[in-house]
C-alpha positions in Angstrom: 20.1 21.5 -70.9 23.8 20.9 -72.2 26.3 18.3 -70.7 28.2 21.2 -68.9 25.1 22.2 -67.4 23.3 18.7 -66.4 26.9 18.5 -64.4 27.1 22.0 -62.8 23.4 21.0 -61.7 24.3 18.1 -60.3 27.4 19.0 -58.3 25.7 22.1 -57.1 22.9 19.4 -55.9 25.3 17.5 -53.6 26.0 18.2 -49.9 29.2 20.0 -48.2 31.4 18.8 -48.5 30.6 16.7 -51.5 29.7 19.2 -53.5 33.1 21.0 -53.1 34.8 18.0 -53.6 33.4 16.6 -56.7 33.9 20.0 -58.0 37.6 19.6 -57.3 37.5 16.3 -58.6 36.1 17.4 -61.8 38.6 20.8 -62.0 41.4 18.0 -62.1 40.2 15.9 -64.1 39.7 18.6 -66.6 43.2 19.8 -66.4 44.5 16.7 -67.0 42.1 16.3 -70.1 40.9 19.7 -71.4 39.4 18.1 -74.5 37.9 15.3 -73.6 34.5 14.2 -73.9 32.1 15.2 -70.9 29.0 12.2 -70.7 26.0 12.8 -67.9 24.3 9.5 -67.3 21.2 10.6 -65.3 20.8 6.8 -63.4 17.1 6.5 -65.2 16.6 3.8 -68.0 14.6 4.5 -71.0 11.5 3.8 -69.2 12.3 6.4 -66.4 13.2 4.1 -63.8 16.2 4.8 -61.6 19.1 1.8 -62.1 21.8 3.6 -60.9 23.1 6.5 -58.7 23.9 9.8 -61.5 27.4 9.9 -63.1 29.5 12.7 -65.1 31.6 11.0 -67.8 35.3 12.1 -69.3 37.1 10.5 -72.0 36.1 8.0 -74.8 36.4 4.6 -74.2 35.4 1.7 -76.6 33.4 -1.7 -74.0 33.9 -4.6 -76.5 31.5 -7.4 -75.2 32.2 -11.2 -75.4 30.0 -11.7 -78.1 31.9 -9.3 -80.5 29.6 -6.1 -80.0 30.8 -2.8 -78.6 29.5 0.4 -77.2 31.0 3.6 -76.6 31.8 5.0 -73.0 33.5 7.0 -70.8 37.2 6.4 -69.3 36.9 7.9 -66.4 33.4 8.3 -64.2 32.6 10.3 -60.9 29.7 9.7 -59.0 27.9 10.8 -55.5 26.9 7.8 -53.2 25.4 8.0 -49.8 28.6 7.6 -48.0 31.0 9.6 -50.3 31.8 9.9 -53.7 32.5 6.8 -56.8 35.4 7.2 -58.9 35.5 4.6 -62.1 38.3 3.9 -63.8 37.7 1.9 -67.0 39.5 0.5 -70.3 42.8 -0.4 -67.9 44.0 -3.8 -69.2 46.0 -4.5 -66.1 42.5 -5.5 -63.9 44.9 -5.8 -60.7 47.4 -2.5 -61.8 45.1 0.3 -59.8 44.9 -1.6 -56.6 48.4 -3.0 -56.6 49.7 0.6 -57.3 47.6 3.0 -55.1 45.7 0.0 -52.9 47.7 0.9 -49.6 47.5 4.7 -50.1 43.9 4.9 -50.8 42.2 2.0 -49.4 
C-alpha cells in the first residue's frame, strides 16, 4: 500500500471524533503545503515491535545529530494518542518560539 493510502487507513481507523479531526488536520496541512512530502511511520521497529504510537509525516526536514551525522525527516508530524491527537513541530531553531507565541492560546 502507498503513503496516501497507509494514511487514509489510518485516519479512517481512529474514533469520532478523532478521525474527523485528524482528517481536517491533515486537509490543512495539505493546503498549506500541496507538495510536500507525505511519510507514514507505522510505530513498529525493524523487528516488528511497537516503539511508538503511528504518525503521518509532511515536509522534509534534515535531524543533524551531535556527532556530525544526519537523517532525513518530516517537519511537521500528526499522531492519535489515547487522549487526543499529537502534533510535532520540528527543525524550529527558536526551541522556546512555539510556546511563547501560541502557549496561552493553546495550552
Amino acid at each position: 500500500m502507498n503513503v496516501q493510502g497507509q494514511i487514509k487507513e489510518y485516519i479512517a481507523g481512529q474514533p469520532e471524533p478523532k478521525g474527523s479531526d485528524m482528517q481536517e488536520l491533515h486537509c490543512t496541512i495539505l493546503e498549506i503545503k500541496p507538495a510536500c512530502k507525505l511519510w507514514f511511520l507505522d510505530g513498529e521497529d525493524s523487528n516488528g515491535k511497537t516503539v511508538s504510537n503511528p504518525n503521518i509525516g509532511y515536509g522534509l526536514h534534515t535531524i543533524k545529530y551531535a556527532d556530525g551525522k544526519t537523517r532525513e525527516f518530516y517537519q511537521i508530524g500528526l499522531s492519535a494518542n489515547t487522549t487526543g491527537i499529537s502534533v510535532y513541530i520540528l527543525g524550529i531553531d527558536d526551541k522556546k518560539y512555539l510556546a511563547n507565541t501560541y502557549g496561552k492560546k493553546i495550552g
